[in-house]
N, CA, C and O atoms as CSV, one atom per row, in Angstrom:
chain,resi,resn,atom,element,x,y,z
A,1,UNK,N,N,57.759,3.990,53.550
A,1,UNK,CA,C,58.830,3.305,52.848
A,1,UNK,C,C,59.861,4.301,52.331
A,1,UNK,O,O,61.022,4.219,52.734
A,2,UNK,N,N,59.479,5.279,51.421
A,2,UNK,CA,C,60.191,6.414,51.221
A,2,UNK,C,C,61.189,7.275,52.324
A,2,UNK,O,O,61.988,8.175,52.062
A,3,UNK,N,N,60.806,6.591,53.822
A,3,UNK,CA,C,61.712,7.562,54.697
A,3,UNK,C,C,62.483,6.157,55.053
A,3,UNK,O,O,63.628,6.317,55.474
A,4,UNK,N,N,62.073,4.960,54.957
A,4,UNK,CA,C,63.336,4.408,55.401
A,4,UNK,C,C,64.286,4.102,54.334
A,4,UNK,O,O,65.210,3.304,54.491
A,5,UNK,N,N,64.115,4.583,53.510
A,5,UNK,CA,C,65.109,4.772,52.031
A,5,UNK,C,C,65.837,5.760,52.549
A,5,UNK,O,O,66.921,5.434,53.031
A,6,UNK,N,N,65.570,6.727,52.574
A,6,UNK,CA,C,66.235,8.118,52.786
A,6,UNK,C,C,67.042,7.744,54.070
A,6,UNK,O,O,68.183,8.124,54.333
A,7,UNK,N,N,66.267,6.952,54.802
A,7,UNK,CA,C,67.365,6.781,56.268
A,7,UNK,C,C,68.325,5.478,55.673
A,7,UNK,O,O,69.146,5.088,56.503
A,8,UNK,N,N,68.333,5.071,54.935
A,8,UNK,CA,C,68.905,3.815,54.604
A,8,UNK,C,C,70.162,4.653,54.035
A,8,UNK,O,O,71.229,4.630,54.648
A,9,UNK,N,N,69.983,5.495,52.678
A,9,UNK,CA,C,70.654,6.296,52.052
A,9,UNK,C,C,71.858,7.055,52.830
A,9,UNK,O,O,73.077,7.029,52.661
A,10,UNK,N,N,70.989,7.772,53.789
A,10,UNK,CA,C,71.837,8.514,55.143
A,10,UNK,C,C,72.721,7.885,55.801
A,10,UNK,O,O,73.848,8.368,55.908
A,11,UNK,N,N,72.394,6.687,56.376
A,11,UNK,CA,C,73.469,5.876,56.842
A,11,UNK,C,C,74.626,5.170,56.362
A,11,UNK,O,O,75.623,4.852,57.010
A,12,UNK,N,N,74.295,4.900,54.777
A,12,UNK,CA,C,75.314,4.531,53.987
A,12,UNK,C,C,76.055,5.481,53.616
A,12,UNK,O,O,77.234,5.176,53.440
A,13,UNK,N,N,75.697,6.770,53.398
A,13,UNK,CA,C,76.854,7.610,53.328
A,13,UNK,C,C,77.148,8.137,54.654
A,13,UNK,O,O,78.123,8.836,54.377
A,14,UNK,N,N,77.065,8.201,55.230
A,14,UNK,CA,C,77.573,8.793,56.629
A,14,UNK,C,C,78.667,7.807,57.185
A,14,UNK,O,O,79.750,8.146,57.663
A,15,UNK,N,N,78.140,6.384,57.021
A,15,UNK,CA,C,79.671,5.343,56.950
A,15,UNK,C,C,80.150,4.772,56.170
A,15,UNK,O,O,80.703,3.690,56.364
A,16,UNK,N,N,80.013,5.697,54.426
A,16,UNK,CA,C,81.343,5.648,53.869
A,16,UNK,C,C,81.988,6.668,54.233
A,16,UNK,O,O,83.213,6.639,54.116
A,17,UNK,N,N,81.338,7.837,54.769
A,17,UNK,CA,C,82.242,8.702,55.307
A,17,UNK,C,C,83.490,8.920,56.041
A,17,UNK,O,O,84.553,9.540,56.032
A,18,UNK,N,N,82.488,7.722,56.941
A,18,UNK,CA,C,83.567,8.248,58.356
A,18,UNK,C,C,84.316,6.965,58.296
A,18,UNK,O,O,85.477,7.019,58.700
A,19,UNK,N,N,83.873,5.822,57.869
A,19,UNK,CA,C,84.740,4.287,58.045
A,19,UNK,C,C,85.885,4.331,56.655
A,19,UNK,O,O,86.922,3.668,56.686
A,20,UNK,N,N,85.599,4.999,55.752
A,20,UNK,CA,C,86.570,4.415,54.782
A,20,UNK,C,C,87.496,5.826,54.182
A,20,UNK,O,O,86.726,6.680,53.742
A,21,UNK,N,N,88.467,6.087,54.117
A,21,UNK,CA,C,89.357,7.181,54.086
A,21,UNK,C,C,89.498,7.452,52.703
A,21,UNK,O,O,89.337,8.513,52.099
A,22,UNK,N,N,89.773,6.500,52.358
A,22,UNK,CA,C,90.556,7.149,50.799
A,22,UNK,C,C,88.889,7.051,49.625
A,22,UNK,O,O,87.724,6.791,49.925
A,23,UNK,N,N,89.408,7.327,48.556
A,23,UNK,CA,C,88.370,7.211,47.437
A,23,UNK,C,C,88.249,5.877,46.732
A,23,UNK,O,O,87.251,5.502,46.117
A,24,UNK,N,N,89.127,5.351,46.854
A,24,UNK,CA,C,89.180,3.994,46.164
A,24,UNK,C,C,88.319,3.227,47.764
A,24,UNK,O,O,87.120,2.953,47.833
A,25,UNK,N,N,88.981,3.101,48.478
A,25,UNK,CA,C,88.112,2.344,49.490
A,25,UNK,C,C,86.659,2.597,49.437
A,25,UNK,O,O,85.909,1.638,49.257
A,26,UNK,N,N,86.033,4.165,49.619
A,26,UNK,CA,C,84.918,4.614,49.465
A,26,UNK,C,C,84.088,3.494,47.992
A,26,UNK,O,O,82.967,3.031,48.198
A,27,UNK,N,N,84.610,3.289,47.017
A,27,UNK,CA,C,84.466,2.901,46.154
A,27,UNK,C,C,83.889,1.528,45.589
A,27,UNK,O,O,83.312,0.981,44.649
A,28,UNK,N,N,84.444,1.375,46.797
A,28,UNK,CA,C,84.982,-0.694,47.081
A,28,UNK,C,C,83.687,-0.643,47.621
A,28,UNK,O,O,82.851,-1.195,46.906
A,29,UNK,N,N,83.175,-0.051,48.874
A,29,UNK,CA,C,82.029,-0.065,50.014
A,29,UNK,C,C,80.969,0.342,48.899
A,29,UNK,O,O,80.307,-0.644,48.576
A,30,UNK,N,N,80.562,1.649,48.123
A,30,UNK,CA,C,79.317,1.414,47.740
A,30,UNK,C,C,79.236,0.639,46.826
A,30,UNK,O,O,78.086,0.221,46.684
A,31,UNK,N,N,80.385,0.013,45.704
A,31,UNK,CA,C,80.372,-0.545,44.457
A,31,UNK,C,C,79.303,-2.167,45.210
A,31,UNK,O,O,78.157,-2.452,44.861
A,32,UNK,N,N,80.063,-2.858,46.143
A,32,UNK,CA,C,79.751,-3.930,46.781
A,32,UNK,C,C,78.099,-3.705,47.147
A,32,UNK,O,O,77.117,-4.239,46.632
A,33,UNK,N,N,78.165,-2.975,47.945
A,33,UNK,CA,C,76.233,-2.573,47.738
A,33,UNK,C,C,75.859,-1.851,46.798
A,33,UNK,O,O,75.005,-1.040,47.156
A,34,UNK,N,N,76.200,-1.787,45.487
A,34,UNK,CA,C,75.433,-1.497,44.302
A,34,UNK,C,C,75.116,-3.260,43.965
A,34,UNK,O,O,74.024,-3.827,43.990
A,35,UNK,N,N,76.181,-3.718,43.722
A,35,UNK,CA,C,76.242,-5.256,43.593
A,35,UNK,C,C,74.908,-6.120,44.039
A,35,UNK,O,O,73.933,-6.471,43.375
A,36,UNK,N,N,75.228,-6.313,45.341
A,36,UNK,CA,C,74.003,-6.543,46.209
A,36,UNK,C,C,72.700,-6.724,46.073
A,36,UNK,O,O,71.960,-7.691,46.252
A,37,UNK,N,N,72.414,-4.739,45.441
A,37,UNK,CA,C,71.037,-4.587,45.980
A,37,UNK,C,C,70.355,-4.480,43.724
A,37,UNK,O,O,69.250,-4.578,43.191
A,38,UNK,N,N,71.470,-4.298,43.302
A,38,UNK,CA,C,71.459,-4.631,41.875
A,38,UNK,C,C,71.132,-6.176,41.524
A,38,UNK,O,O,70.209,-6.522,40.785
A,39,UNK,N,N,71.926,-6.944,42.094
A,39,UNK,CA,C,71.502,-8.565,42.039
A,39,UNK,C,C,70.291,-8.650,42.723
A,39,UNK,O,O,69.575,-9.071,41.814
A,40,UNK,N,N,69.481,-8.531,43.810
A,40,UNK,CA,C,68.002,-8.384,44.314
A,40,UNK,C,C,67.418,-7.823,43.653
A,40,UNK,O,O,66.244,-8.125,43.866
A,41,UNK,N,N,67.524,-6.818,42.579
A,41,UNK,CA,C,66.668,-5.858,41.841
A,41,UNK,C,C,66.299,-7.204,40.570
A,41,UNK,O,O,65.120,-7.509,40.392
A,42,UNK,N,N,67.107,-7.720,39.989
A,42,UNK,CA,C,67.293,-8.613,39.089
A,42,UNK,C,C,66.696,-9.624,39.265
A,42,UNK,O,O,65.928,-10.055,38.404
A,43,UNK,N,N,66.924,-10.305,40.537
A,43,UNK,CA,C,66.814,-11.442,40.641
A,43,UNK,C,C,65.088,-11.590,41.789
A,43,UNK,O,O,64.949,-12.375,42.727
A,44,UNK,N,N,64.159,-10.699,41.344
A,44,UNK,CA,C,62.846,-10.200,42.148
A,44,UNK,C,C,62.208,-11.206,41.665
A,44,UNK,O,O,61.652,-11.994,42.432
A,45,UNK,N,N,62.158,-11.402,40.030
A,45,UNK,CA,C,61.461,-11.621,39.265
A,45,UNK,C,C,61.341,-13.753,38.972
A,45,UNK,O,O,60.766,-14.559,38.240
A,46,UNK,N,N,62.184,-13.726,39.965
A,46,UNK,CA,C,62.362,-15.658,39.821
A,46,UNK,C,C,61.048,-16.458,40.811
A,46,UNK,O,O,60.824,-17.668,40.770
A,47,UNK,N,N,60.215,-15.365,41.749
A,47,UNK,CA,C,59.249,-16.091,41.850
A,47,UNK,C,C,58.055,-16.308,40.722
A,47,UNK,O,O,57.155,-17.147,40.723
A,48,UNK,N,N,58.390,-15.132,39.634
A,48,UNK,CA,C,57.270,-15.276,39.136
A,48,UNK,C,C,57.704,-16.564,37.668
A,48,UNK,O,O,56.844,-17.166,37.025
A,49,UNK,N,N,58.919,-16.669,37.502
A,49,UNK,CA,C,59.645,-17.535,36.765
A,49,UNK,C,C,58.916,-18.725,36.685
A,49,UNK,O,O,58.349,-19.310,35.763
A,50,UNK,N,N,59.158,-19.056,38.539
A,50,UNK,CA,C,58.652,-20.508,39.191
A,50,UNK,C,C,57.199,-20.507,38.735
A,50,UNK,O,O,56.741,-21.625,38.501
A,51,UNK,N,N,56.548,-19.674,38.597
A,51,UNK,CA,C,54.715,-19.874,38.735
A,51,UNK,C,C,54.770,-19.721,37.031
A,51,UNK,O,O,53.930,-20.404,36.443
A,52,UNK,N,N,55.462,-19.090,36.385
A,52,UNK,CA,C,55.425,-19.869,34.864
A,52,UNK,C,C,55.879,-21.231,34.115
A,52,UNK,O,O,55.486,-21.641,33.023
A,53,UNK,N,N,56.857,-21.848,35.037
A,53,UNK,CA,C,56.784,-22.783,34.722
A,53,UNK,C,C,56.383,-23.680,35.267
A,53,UNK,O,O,56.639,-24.816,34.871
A,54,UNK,N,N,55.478,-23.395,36.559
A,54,UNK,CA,C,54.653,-24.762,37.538
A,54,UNK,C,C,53.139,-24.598,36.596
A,54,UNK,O,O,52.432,-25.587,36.405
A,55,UNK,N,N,52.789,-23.302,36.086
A,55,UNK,CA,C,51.609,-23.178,35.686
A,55,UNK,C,C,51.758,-23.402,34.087
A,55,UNK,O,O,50.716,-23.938,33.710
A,56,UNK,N,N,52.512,-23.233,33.161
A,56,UNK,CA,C,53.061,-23.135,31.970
A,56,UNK,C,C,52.232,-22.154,31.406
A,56,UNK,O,O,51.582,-22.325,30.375
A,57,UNK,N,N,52.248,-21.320,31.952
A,57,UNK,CA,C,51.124,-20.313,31.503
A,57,UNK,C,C,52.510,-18.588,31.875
A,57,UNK,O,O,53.152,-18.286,32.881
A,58,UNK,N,N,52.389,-17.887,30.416
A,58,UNK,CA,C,52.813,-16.161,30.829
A,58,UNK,C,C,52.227,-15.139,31.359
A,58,UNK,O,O,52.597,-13.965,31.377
A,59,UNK,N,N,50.930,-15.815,31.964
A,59,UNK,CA,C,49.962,-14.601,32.503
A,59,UNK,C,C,50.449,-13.873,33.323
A,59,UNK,O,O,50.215,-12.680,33.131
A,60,UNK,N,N,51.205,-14.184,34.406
A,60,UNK,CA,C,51.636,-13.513,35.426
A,60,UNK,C,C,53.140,-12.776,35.012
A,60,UNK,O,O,53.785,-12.178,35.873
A,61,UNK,N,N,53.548,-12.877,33.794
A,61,UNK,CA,C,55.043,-12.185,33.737
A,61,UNK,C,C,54.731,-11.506,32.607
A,61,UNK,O,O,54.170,-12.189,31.749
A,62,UNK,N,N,54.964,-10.131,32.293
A,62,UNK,CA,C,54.538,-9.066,31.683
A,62,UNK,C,C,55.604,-9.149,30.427
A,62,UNK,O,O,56.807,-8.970,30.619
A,63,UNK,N,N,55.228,-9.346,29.535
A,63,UNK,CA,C,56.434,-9.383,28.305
A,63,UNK,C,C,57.767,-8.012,28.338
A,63,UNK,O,O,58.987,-8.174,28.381
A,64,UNK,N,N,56.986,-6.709,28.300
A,64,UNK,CA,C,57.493,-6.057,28.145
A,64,UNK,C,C,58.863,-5.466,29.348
A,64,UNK,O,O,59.927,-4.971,28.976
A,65,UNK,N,N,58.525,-5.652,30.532
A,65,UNK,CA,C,58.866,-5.724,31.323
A,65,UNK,C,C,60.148,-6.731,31.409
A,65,UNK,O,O,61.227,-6.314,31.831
A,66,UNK,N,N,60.022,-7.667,31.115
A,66,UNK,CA,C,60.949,-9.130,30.801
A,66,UNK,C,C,62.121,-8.364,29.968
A,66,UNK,O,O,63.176,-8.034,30.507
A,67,UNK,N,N,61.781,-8.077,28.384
A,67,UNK,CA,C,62.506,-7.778,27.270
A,67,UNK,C,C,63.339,-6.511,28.573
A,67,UNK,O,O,64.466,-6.764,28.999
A,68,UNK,N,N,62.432,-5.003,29.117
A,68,UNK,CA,C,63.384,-4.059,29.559
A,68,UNK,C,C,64.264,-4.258,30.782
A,68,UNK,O,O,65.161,-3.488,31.126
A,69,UNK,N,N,63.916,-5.343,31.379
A,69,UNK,CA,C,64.962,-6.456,32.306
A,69,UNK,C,C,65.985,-6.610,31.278
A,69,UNK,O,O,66.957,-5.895,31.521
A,70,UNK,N,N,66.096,-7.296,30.218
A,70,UNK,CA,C,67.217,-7.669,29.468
A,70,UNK,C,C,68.111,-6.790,28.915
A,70,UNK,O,O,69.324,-6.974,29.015
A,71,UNK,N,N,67.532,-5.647,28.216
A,71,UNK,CA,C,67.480,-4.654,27.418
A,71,UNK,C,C,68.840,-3.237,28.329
A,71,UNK,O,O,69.905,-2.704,28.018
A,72,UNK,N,N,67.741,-3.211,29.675
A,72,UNK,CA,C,68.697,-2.686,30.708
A,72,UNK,C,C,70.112,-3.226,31.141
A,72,UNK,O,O,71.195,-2.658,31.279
A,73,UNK,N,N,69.716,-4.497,31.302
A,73,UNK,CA,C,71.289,-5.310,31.758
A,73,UNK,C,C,72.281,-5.434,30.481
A,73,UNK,O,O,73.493,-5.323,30.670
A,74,UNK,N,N,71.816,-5.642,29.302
A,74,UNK,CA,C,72.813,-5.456,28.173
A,74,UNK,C,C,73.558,-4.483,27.939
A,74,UNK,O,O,74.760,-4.630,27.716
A,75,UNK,N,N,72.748,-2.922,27.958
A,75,UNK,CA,C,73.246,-1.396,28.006
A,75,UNK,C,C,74.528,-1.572,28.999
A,75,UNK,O,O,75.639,-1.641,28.473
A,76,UNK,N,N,74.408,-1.650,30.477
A,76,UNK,CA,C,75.043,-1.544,31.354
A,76,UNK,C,C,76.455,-2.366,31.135
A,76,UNK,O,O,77.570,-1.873,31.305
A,77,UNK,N,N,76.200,-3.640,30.748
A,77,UNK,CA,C,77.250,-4.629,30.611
A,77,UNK,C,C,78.229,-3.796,29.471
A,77,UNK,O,O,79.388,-3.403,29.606
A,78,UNK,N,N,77.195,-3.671,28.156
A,78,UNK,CA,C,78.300,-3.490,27.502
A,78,UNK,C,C,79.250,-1.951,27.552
A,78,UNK,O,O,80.283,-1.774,26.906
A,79,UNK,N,N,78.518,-0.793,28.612
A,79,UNK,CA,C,79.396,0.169,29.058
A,79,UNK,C,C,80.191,-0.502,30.118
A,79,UNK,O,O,81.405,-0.420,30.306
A,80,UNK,N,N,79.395,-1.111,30.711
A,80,UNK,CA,C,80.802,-1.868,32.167
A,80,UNK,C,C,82.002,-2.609,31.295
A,80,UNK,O,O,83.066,-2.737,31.901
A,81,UNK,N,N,81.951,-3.056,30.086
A,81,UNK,CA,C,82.946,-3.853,29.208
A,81,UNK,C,C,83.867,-2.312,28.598
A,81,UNK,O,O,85.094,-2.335,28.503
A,82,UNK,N,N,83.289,-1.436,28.344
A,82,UNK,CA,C,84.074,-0.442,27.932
A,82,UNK,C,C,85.022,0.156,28.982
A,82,UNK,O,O,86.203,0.452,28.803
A,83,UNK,N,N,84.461,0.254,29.862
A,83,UNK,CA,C,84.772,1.197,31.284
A,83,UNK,C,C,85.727,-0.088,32.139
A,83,UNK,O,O,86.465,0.305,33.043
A,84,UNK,N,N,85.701,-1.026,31.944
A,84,UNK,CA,C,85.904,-2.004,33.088
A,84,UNK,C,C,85.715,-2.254,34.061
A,84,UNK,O,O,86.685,-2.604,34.733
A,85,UNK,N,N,84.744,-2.231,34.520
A,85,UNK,CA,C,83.831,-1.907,36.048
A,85,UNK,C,C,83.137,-3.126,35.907
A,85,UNK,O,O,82.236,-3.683,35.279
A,86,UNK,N,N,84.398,-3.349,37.217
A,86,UNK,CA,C,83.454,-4.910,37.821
A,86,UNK,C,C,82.073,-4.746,38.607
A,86,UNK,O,O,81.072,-5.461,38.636
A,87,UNK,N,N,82.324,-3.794,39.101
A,87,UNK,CA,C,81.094,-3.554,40.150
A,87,UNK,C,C,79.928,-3.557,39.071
A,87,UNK,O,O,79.180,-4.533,39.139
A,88,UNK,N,N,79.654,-2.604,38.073
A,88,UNK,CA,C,79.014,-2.574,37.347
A,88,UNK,C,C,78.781,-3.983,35.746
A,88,UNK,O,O,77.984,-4.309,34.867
A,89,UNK,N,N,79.702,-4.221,36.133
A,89,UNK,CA,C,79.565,-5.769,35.142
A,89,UNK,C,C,79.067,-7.002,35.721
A,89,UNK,O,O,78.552,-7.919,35.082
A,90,UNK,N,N,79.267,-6.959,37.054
A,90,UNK,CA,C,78.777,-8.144,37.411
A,90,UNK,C,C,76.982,-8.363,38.341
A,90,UNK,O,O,76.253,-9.292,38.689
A,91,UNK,N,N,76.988,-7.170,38.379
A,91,UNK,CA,C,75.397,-6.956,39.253
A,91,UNK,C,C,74.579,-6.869,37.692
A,91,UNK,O,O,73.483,-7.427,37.744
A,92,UNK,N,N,74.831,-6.419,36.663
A,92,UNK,CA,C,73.948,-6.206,35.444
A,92,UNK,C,C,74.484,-7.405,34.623
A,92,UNK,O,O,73.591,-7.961,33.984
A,93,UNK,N,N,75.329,-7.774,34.526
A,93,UNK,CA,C,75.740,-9.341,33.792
A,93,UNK,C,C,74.824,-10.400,34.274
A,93,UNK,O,O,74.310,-11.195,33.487
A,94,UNK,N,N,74.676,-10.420,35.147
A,94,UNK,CA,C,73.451,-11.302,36.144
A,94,UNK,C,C,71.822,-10.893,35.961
A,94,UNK,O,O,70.865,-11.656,36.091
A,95,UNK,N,N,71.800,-9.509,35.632
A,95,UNK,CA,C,71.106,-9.200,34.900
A,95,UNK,C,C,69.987,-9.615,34.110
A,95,UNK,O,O,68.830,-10.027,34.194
A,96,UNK,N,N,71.253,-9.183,32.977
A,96,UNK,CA,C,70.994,-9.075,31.562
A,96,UNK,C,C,70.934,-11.015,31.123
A,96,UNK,O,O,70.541,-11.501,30.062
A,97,UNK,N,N,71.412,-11.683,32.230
A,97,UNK,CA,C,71.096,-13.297,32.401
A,97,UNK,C,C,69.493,-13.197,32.678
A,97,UNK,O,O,68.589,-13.293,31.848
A,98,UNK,N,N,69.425,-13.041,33.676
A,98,UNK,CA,C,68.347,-13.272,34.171
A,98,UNK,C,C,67.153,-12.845,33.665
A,98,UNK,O,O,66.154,-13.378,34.149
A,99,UNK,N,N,66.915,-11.582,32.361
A,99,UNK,CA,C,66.529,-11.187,31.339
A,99,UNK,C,C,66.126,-11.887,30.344
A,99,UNK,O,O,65.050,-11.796,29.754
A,100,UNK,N,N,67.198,-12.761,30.104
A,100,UNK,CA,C,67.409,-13.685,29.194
A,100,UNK,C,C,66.869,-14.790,29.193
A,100,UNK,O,O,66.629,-15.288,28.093
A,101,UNK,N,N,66.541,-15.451,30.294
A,101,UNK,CA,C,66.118,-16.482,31.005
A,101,UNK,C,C,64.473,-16.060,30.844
A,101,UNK,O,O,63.628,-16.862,30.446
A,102,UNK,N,N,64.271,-15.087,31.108
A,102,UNK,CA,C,62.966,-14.561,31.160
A,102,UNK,C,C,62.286,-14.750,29.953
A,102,UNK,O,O,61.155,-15.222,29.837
A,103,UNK,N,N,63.330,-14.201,28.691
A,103,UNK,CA,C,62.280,-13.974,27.647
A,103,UNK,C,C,62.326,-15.301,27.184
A,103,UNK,O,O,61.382,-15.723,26.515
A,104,UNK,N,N,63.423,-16.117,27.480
A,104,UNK,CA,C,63.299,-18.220,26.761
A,104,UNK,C,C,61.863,-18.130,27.596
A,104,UNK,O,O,60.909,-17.757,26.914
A,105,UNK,N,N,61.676,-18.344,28.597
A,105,UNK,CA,C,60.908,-18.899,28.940
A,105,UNK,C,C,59.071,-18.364,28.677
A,105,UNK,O,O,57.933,-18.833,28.647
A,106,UNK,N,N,59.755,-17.191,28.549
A,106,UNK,CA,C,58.357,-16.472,27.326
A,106,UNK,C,C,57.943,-16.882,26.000
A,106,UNK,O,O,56.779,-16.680,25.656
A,107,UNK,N,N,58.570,-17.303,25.408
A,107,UNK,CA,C,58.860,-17.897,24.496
A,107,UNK,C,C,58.197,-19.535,24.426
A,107,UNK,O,O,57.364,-19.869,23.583
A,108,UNK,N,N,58.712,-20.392,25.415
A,108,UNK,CA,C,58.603,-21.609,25.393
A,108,UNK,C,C,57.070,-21.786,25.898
A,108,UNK,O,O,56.404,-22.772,25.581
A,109,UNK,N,N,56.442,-20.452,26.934
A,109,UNK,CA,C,55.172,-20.831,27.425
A,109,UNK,C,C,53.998,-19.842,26.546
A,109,UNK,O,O,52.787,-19.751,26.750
A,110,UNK,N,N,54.622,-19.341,25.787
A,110,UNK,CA,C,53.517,-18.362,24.923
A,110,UNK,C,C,52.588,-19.257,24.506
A,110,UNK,O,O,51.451,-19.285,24.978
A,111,UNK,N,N,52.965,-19.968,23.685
A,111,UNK,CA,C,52.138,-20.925,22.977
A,111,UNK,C,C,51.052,-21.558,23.586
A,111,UNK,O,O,49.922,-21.770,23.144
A,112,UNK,N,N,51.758,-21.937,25.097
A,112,UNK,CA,C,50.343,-23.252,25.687
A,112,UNK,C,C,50.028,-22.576,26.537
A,112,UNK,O,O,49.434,-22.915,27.560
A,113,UNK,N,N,50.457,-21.305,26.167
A,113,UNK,CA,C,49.182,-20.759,27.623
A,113,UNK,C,C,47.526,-20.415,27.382
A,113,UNK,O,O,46.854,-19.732,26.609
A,114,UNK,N,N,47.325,-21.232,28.418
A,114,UNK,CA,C,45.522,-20.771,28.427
A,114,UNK,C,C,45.072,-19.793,28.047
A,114,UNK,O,O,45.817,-18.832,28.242
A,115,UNK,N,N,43.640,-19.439,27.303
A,115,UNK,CA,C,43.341,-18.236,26.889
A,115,UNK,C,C,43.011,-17.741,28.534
A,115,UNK,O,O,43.024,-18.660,29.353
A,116,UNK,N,N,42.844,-16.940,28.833
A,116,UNK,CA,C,42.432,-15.884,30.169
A,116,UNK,C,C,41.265,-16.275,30.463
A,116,UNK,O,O,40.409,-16.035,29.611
A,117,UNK,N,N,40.940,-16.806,31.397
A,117,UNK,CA,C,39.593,-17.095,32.179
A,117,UNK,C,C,38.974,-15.468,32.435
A,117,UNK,O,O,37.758,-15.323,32.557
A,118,UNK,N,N,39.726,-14.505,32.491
A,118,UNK,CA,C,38.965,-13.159,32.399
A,118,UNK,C,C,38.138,-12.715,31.460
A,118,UNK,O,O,37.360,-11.774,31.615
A,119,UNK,N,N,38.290,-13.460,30.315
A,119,UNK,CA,C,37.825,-13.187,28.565
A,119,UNK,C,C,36.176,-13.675,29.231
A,119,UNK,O,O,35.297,-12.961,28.748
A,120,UNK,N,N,35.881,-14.261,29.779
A,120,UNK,CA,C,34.630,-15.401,30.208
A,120,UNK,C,C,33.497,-14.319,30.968
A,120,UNK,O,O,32.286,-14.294,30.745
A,121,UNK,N,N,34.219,-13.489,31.877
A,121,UNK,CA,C,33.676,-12.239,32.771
A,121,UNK,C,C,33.169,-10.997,32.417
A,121,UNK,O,O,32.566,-10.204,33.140
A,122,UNK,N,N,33.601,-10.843,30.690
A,122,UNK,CA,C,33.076,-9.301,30.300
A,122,UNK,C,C,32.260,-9.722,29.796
A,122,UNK,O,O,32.117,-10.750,29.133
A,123,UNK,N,N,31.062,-8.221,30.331
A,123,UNK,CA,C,29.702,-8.219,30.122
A,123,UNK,C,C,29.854,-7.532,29.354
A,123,UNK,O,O,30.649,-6.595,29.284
A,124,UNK,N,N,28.758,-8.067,28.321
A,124,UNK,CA,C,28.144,-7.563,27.366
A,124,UNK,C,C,27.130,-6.369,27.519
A,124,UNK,O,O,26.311,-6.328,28.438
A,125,UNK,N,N,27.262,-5.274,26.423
A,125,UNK,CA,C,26.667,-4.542,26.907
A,125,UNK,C,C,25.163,-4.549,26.510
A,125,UNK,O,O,24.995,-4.633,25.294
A,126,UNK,N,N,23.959,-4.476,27.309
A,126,UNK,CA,C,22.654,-4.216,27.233
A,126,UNK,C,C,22.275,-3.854,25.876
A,126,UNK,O,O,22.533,-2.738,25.424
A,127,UNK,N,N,21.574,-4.899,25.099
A,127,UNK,CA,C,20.658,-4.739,23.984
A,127,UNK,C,C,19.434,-3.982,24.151
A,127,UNK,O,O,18.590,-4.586,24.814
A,128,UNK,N,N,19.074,-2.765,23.717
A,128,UNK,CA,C,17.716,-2.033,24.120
A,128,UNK,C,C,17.485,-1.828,22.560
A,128,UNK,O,O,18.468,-1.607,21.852
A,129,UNK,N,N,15.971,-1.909,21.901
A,129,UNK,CA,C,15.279,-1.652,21.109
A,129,UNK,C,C,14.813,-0.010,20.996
A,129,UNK,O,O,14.039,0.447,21.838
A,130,UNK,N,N,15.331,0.816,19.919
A,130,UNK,CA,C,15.072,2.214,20.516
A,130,UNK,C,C,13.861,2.189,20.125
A,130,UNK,O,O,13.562,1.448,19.188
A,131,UNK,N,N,12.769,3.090,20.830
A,131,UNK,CA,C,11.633,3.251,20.391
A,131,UNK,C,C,11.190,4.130,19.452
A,131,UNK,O,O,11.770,5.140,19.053
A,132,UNK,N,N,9.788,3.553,19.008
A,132,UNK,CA,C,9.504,4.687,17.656
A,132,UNK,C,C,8.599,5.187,17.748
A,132,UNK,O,O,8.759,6.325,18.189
A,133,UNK,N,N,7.727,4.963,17.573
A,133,UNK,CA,C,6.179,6.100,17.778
A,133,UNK,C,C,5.270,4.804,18.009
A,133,UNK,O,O,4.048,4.846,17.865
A,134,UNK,N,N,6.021,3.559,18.408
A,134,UNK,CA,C,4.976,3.003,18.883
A,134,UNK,C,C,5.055,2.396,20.418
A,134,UNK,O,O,4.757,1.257,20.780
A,135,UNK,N,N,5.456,3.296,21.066
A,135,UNK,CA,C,6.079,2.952,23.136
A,135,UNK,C,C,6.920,3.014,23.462
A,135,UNK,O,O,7.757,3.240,22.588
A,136,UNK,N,N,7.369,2.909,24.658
A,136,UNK,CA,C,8.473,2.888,25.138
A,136,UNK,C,C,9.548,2.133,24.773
A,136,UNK,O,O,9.186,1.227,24.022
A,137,UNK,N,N,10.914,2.128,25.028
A,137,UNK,CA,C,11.727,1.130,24.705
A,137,UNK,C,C,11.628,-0.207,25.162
A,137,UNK,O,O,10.793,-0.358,26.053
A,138,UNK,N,N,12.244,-1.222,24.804
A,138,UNK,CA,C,12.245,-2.554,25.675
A,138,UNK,C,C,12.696,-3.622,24.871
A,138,UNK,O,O,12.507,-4.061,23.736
A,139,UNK,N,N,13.717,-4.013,26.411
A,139,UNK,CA,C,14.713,-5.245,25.849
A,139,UNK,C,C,14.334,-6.439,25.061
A,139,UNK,O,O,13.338,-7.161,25.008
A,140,UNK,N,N,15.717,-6.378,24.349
A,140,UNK,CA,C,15.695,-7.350,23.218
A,140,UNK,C,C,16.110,-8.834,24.236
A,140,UNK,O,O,16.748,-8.911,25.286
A,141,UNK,N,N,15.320,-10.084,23.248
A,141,UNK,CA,C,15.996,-11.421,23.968
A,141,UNK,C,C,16.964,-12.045,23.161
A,141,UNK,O,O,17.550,-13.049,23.564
């Protein structure tokens, strides 16, 4: 995976290179695939959306994770609001939405979610009677 990044990488600059002349054009071409692959980065997280609210359960969406989804897209927005960078305002504006969306819905399913059917699976650890001067050890019932 790591080399078809690097070849992915390679090819995108090699034809902003050679296809787009000036710096502003150059600009236009990667801003648009920052956009893109910034909105897919964001928007990963809506299958697991769907299975919180078909299941009404937060097990599967990590709180913290949610909040630094939001947390990230806010930073960005509000330098893209300073800077004026659409490219950068509108791939993290979508974001810092979609962040947002995350933690309501953390929120709304905290409450009724099931305790963890995993809680049911940990073993307890082995009761042994230590021995004293009268035999060996042996389990407690």
């Amino acid at each position: 995976m790591a080399c078809l990044e690097i070849l992915f990488l390679g090819v995108v600059a090699a034809c902003t290179l050679t296809l787009r002349k000036t710096h502003a054009q150059r600009s236009d071409l990667v801003g648009i695939l920052c956009v893109i692959f910034g909105v897919l980065m964001y928007a990963s997280p809506l299958t697991i959306m769907r299975k919180v609210i078909k299941t009404k359960s937060v097990k599967y969406m990590p709180f913290y994770l949610s909040l630094a989804n939001f947390l990230n897209g806010v930073i960005w927005v509000t330098y893209a609001l300073i800077r004026f960078d659409l490219y950068i305002l509108i791939g993290n504006g979508l974001g810092a939405l979609s962040g947002a969306i995350q933690l309501i819905l953390y929120a709304c399913y905290f409450k009724s979610a099931p305790k963890d059917d995993d809680e049911n699976d940990v073993v307890k650890p082995s009761e042994l009677q230590l021995s004293g001067s009268n035999g060996p050890a042996r389990p407690t019932v």
